[in-house]
C-alpha positions as CSV (number, residue, x, y, z in Angstrom):
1,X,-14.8,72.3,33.1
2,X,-14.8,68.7,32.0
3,X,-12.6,67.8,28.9
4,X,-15.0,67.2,25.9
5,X,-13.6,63.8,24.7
6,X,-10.9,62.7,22.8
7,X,-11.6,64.6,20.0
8,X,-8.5,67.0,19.7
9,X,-10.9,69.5,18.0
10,X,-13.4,69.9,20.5
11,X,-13.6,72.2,23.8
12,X,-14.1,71.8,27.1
13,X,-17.6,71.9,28.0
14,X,-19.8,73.4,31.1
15,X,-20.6,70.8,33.8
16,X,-23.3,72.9,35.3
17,X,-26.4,75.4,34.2
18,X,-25.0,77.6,36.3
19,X,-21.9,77.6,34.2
20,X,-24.1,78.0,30.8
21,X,-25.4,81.2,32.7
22,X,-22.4,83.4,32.3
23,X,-22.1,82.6,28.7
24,X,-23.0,84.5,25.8
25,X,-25.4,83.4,23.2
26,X,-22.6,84.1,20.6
27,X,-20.1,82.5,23.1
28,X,-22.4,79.1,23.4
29,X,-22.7,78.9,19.8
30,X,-19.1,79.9,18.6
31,X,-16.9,78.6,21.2
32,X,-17.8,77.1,24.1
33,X,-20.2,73.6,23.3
34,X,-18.5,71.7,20.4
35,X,-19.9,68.7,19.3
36,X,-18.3,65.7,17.4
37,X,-18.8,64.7,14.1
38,X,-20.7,61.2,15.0
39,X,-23.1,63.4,17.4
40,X,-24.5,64.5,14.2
41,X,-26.2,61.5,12.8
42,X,-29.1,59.4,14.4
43,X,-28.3,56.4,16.2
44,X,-31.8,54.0,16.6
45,X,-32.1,50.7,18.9
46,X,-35.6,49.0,18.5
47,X,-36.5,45.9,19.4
48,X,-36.5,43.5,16.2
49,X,-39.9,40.9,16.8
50,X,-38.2,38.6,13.6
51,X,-34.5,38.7,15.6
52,X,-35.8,38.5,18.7
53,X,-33.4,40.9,19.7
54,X,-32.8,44.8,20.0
55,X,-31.2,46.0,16.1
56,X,-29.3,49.0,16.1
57,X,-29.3,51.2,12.9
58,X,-27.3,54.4,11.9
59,X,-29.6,55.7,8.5
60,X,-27.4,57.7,6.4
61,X,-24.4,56.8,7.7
62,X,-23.9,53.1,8.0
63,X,-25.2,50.5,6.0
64,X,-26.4,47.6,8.9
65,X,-25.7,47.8,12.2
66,X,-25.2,46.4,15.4
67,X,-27.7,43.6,17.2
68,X,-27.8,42.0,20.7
69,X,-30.0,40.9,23.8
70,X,-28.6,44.1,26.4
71,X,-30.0,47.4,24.7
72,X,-27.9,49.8,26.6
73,X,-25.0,47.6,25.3
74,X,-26.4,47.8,21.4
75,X,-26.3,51.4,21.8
76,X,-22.8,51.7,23.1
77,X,-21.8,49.3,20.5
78,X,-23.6,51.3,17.6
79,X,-22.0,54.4,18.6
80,X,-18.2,53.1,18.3
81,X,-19.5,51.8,15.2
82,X,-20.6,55.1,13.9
83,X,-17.3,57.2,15.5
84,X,-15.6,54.8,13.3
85,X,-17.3,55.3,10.4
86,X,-16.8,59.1,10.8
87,X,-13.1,58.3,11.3
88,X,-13.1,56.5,8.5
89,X,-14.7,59.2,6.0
90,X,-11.9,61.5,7.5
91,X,-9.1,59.1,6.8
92,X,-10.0,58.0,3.0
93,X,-10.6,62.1,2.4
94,X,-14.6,61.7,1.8
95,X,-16.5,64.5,2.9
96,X,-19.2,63.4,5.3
97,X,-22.8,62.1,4.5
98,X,-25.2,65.2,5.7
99,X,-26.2,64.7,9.1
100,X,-29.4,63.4,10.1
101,X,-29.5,64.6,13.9
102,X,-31.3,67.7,14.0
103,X,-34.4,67.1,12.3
104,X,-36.6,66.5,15.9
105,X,-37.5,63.2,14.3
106,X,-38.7,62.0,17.8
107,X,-41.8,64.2,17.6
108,X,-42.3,63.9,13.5
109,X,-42.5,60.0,14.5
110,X,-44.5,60.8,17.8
111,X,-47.3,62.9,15.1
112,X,-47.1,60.0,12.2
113,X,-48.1,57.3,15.1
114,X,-50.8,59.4,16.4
């Protein structure tokens, strides 16, 4: 098992498939895959024609964003921004925006396009 990040409320989590295979559905739901808080909101990078430069975006979450040449880098960057965010809800005692991950927006976009 590999540690599940620094989030003191999450569990360790399977490295393997084979791993996943001795697990129970109610196990795998319940206790055994947590997810943090930021994993639940939609974290874009797209290349910006105006900018010239790849714009990262958090909707619902964060107003703005995150820009830069490297888009690997944007996306790292855009995810510390939005684990701050979260931490910052938790510290001023606001409940959470409702998450936007979840929604398979990948394919609604994919059938708008098409």
């Amino acid at each position: 098992m590999r540690a599940a990040g620094s989030d003191p409320n999450a569990r360790a989590l399977p490295r393997s498939p084979a791993e996943l295979k001795g697990l129970t559905p109610q196990a795998l739901s319940e206790e055994s895959i947590a997810m943090k808080d930021s994993a639940r909101y939609v974290k874009i990078v797209e290349w910006s024609e105006e900018d010239q430069c790849y714009v990262g975006s958090a909707p619902g979450l964060v107003l703005g964003g995150c820009h830069g040449d490297d888009e690997r880098q944007v996306f790292e960057e855009l995810c510390q921004i939005v684990e701050e965010a979260v931490d910052l809800y938790k510290q001023d005692g606001k409940p959470l925006p409702p998450p936007t991950s979840g929604q398979d927006l990948a394919n609604s976009l994919q059938d708008a396009v098409v």
